[in-house]
Backbone as numpy.savetxt, mean C-alpha at the origin, in Angstrom:
# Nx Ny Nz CAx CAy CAz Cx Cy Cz
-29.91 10.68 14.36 -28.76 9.92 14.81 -27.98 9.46 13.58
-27.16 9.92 13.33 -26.04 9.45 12.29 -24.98 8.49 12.63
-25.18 7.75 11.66 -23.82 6.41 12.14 -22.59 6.55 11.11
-21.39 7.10 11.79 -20.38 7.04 11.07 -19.36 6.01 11.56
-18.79 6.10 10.24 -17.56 4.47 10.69 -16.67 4.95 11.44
-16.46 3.38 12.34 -15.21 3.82 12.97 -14.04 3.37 12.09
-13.30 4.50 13.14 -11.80 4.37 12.72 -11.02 3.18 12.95
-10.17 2.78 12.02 -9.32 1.66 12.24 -8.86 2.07 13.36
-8.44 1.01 14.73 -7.42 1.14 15.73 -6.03 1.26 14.77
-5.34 1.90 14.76 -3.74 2.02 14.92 -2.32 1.56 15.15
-1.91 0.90 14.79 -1.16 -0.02 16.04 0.57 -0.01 15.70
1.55 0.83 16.08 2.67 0.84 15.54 3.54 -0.18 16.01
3.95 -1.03 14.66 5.21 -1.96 15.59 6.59 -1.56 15.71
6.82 -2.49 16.68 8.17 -1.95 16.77 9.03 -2.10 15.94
10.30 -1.75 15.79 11.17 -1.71 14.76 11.67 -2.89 14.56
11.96 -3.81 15.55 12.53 -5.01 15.34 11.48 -6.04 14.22
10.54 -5.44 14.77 9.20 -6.60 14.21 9.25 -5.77 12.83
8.70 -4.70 12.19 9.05 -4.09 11.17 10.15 -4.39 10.44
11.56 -4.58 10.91 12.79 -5.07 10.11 12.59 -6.83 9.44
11.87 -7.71 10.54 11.54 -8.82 10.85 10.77 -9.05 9.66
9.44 -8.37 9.23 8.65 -8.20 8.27 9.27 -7.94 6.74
10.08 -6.93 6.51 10.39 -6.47 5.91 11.31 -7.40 4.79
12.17 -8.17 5.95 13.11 -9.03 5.39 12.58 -10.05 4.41
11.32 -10.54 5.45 10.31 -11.70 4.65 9.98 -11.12 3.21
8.96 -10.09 3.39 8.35 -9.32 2.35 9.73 -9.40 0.94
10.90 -9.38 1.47 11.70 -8.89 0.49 12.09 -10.32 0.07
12.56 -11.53 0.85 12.75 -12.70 0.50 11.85 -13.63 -0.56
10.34 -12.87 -0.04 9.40 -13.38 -0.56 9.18 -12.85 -2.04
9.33 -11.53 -2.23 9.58 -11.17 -3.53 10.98 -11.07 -4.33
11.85 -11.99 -3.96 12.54 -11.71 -4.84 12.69 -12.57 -6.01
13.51 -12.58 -7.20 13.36 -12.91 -8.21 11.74 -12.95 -9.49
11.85 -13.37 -10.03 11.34 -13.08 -11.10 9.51 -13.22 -11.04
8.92 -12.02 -11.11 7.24 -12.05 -10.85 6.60 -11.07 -12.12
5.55 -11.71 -12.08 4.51 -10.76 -13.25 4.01 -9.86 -12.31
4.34 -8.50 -12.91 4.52 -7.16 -12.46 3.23 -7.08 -12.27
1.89 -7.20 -13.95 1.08 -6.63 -13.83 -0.32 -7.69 -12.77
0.24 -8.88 -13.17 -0.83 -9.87 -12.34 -0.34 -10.31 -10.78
0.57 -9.33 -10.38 0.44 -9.62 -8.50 0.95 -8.01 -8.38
0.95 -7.42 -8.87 0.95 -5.86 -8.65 0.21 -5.69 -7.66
-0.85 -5.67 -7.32 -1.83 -5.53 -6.37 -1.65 -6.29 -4.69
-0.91 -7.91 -4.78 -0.77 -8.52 -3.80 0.19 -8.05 -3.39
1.32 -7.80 -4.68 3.19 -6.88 -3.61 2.68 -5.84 -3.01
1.58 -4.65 -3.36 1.60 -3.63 -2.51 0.44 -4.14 -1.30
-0.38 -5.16 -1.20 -1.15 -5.41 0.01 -0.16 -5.68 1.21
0.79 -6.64 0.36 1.79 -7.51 1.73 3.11 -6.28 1.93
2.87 -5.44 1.11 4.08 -4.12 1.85 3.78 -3.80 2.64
2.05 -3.25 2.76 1.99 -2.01 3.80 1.60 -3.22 5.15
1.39 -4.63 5.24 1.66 -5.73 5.78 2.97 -5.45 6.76
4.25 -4.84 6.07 5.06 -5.04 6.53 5.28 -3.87 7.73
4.47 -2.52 7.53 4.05 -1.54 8.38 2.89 -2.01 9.47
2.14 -2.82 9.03 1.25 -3.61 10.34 0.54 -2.59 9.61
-0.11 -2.30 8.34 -1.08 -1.50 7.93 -1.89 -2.56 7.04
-3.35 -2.07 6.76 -3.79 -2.92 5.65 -4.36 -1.59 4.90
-4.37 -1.46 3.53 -3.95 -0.98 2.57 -5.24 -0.45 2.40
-6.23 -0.81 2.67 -8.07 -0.06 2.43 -8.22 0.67 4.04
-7.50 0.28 5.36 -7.73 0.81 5.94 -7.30 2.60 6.05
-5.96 2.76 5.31 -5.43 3.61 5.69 -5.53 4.38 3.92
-6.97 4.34 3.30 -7.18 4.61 2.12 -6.55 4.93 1.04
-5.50 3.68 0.94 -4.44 3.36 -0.48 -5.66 3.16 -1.52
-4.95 3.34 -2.92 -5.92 3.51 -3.56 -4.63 2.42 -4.62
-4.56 1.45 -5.43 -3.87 0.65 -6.63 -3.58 1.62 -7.87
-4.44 1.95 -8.09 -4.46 2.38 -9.68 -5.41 3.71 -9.71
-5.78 5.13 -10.06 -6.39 5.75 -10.22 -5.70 7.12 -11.26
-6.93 7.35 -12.82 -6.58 8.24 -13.26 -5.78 9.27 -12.61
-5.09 9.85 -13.56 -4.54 11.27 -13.29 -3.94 12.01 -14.35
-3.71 13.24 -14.45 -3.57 13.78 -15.45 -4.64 14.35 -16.44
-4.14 14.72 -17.76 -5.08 14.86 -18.69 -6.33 13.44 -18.91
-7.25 13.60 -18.95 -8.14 12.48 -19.29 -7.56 11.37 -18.76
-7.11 11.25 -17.69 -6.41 9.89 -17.51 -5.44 9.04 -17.99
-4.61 9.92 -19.34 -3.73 9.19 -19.69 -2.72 8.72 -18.67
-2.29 9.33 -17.77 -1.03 8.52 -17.07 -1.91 7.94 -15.82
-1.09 7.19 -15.03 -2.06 6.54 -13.96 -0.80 6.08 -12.92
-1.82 6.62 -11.57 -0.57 6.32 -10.26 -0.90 5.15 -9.61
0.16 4.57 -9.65 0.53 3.45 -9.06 -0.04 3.44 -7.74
0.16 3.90 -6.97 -0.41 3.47 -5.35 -0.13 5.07 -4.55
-1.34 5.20 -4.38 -1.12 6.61 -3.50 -1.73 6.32 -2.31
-1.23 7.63 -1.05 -2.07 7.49 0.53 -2.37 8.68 0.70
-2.80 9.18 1.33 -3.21 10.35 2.09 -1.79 11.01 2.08
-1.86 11.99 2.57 -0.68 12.70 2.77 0.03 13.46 1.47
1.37 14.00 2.29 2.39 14.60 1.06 2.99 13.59 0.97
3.75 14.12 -0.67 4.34 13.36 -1.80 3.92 11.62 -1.24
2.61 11.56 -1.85 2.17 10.57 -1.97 1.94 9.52 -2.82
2.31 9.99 -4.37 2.21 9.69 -5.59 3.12 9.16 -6.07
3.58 8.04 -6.85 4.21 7.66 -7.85 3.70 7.63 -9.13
4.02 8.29 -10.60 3.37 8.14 -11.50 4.64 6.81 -12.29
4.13 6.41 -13.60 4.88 5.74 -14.60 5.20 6.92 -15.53
């Protein structure tokens, strides 16, 4: 008997509530923030703004890429063009 995880339920909001979110998210970040010490909280409370949480839908912050790891992507998901590098 093998126990595998379940899947996150799913849950799409609607657009109004999404725009609703979005606005906050953007009010809330605007003006002047340390990039590298809430880097991590701006992209939790984005995908927030999709009604996603960010380990469920296996975002990853920071992970080598490239030669030996010199460059490194910012926040990737599953899927195509998923990547942002610096």
């Amino acid at each position: 008997m093998s126990s595998t995880p379940a899947k996150p339920t799913v849950i799409t909001l609607a657009g109004d509530e999404m725009r609703s979110r979005a606005l906050a998210f953007a009010q809330h970040w605007t003006g002047p923030h340390r990039e590298k010490s809430e880097a991590r909280t701006f992209l939790d409370e984005f995908f927030v703004v999709f009604g996603r949480d960010r380990r469920a839908v296996d975002a990853r912050f920071e992970h080598p890429v490239g030669r030996e790891g010199v460059a490194r992507a910012v926040s990737t998901c599953p899927g195509p063009a998923s990547s942002s590098s610096r």
